[in-house]
N, C-alpha and C positions, 0 to 999 in steps of 0.2 A: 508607505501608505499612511502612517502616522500622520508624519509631518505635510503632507497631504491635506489630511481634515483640519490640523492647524490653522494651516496656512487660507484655506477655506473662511474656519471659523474667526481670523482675526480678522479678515475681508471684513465678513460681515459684521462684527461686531463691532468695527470703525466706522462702518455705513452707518448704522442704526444708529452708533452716539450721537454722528457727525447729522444727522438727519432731524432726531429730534430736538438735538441745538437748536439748530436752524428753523424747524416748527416754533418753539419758546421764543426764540429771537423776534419771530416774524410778528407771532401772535402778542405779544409786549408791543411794538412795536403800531399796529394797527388798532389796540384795546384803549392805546392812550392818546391815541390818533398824534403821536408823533414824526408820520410820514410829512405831515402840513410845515411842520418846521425844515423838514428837509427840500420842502418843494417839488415831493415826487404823489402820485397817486399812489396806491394799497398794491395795484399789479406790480407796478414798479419796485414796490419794497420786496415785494417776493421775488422777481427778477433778480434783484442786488444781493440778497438774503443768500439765495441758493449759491450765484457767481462767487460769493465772498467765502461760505460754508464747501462750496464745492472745491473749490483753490487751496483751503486748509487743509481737505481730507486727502485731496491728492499729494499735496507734500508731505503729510503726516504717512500717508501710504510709501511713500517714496523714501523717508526715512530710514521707517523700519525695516524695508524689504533690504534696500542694500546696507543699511549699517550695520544687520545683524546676518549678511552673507546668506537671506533667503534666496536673494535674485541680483542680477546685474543689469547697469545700461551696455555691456557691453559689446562692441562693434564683431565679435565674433572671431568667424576667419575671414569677415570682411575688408576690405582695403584698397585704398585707391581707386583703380575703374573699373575694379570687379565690384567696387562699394554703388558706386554711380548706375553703372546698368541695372543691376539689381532690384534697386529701388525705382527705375521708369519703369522696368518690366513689372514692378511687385503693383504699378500704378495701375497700368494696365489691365493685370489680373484684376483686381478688386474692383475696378470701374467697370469691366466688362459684366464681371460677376452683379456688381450691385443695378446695374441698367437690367439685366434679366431678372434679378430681383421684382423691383417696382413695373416694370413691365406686366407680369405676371399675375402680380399682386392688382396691378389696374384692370386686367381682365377680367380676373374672377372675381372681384372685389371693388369701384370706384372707389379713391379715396376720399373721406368725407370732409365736410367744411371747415371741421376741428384741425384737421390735419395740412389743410390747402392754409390756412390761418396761420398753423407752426411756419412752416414756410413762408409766408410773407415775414417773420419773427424773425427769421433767422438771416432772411436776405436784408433787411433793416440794420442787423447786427453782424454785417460778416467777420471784423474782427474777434467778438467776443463768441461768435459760433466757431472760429476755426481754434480760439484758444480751447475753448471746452472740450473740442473733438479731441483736438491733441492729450488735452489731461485725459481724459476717459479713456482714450485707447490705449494710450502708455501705461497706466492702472493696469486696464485688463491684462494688457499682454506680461507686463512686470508679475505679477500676481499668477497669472494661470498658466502663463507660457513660460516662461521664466524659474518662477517656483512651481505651482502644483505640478505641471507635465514635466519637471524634472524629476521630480521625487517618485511618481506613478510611474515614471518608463525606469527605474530603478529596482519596482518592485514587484512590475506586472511582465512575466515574459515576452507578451504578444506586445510590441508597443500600438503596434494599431489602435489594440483596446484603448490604449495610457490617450490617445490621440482621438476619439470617438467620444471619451469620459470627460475631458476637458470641451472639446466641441459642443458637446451637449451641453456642457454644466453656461457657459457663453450664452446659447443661443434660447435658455430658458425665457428669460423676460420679451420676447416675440409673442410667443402662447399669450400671454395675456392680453394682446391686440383684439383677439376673437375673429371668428366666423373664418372663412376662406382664405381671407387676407392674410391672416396670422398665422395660420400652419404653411403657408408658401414664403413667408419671410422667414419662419422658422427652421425649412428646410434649405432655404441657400442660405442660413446663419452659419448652418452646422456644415455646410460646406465648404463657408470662407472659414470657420473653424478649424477644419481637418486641414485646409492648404497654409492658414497660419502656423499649427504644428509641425506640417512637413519643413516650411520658410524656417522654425526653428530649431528643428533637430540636423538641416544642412546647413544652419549661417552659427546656431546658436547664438543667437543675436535679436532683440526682440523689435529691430529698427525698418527692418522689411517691412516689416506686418503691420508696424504703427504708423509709418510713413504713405506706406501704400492704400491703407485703410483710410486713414484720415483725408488726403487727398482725394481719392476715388469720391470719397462721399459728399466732401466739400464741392467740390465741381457737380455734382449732382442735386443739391440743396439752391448751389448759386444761381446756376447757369441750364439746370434743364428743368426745373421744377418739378425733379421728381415724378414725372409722368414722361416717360420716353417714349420715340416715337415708331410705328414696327418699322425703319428705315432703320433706325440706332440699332434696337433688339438682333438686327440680321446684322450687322456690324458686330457687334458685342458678341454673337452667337461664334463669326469667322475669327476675330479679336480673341476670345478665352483661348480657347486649344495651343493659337499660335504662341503664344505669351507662356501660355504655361511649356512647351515646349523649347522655348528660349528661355524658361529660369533651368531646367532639367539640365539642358545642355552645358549653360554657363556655371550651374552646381557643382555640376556631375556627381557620379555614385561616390566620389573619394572622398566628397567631404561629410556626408552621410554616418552618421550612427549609427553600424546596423545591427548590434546588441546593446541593449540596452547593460547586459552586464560588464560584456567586453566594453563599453564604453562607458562605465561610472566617471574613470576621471576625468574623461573629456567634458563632461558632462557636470563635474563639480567644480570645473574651470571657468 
C-alpha cells in the first residue's frame, strides 16, 4: 500500500516539475517575443513547448519506473499469435467502448466549439497526435497498471477493490469537463479502467491496454470526429460483448491471478 502512494506521489511530482518548466519555458519565450525569430506565432510556441516538455516527462517516467524495477514493458505471457489476437481484440474492446462513450456524451451533452476546434488540431497533426497518445497511455498504464495495481492487489485481499482504486484514480480528470458530459465520460473511463486491469492481471503485460487504447481513440479523433453515428453506437453496443467474450476465451481462467497472495511472484515478475 506504501509503495502504492509512492509511486502515486512520484507521478505527480514529475508532472508538476515537468509542467511548470514548461509554463517558464513558454512564458520566457513569449515576454521576449522570441517566437518572431523562430518563425512560429505564441500558439505555436505552446504547441512545441508542451510536445518537447511532454516527450521529456515520458522518458523521464519511463526511466525510473523500469530501472528501478517499479514496473515493466513486458510482453507478459504474451507470444506470438496469441500476442496478435489479443491486441485486435483489445482494439475492438476499446473502440466499441469509446464509440459508446462520445455517443452518449453527444446526447446528453453536444460537444462544444472548443472541443469540435481540438479535433480539427488533432486531424491537422495526425502524426504528433498518435505519438502523444502513445506516450500518455504507456505512462498511464506503466505507472498504475504496472506499478500502483501491482503493489494494491498485493496488499488489498479483494483485488476487485486493487482494480476499482486504480480505475477510479485514471478516470478522475473526466470530472473536470463538467455538466452531463463529464460524469458520462467519467463513467465509461472507469470502465475501460476495470477491463484495462482485468487485460493486466491475465497478460500482465501493459501492451493490450496501450495498444488497444491508443488505436481505438486515434481512429476515433481521425476518422469519426468524435460524434458517432446511432448506426455505429448499435454496432459498438453488438461489437463490446462479442470482443470481450473472445478476449475471455483466448485468456482463459489459467492465465488469471486469482490471489493476489498466492500470486506475489507472478506478480513481481
Amino acid at each position: 500500500m506504501i509503495k502504492s502512494l509512492l509511486y502515486i506521489l512520484l507521478f505527480c511530482s514529475v508532472t508538476a516539475v515537468m509542467a511548470l518548466l514548461g509554463i517558464f519555458i513558454s512564458s520566457i519565450i513569449v515576454e521576449h517575443s522570441l517566437y518572431s525569430l523562430l518563425g512560429i506565432n505564441k500558439v505555436e510556441v505552446v504547441v512545441y513547448v508542451v510536445a518537447v516538455m511532454g516527450f521529456i516527462w515520458a522518458l523521464l517516467l519511463f526511466y525510473i519506473f523500469t530501472r528501478n524495477g517499479y514496473s515493466s514493458f513486458s510482453l507478459g505471457t504474451l507470444y506470438g499469435r496469441r500476442f496478435w489476437l489479443c491486441i485486435v481484440l483489445s482494439i475492438f474492446i476499446f473502440l466499441s467502448l469509446n464509440i459508446l462513450a462520445f455517443w452518449c456524451h453527444h446526447l446528453a451533452m453536444p460537444f462544444s466549439n472548443e472541443h469540435l476546434l481540438k479535433i480539427e488540431i488533432y486531424r491537422a497533426h495526425p502524426l504528433m497526435t498518435l505519438v502523444t497518445l502513445l506516450l500518455l497511455y504507456t505512462v498511464a498504464q506503466l505507472v498504475f497498471m504496472g506499478g500502483v495495481l501491482r503493489e494494491l492487489s498485493m496488499s488489498i485481499s479483494r483485488r476487485w477493490v486493487a482494480q476499482l482504486i486504480v480505475a477510479l484514480l485514471l478516470s478522475l480528470l473526466n470530472l473536470f469537463e463538467g455538466g452531463a458530459g463529464g460524469v458520462i465520460i467519467f463513467l465509461f473511463a472507469v470502465c475501460e479502467g476495470l477491463i484495462e486491469s482485468w487485460l493486466w492481471f491475465a497478460t500482465r503485460s501493459i501492451w493490450p491496454s496501450v495498444i488497444g487504447a491508443v488505436f481505438s481513440e486515434y481512429i476515433i479523433w481521425m476518422f469519426l470526429g468524435n460524434i458517432p453515428t446511432s448506426m455505429l453506437a448499435l454496432a459498438a453496443v453488438i461489437l463490446l460483448p462479442v470482443s470481450l467474450y473472445g478476449m475471455k476465451m483466448l485468456l482463459g481462467r489459467s492465465q488469471t491471478i486469482q490471489s493476489p497472495v498466492a500470486g506475489r511472484h507472478l506478480l513481481q515478475s
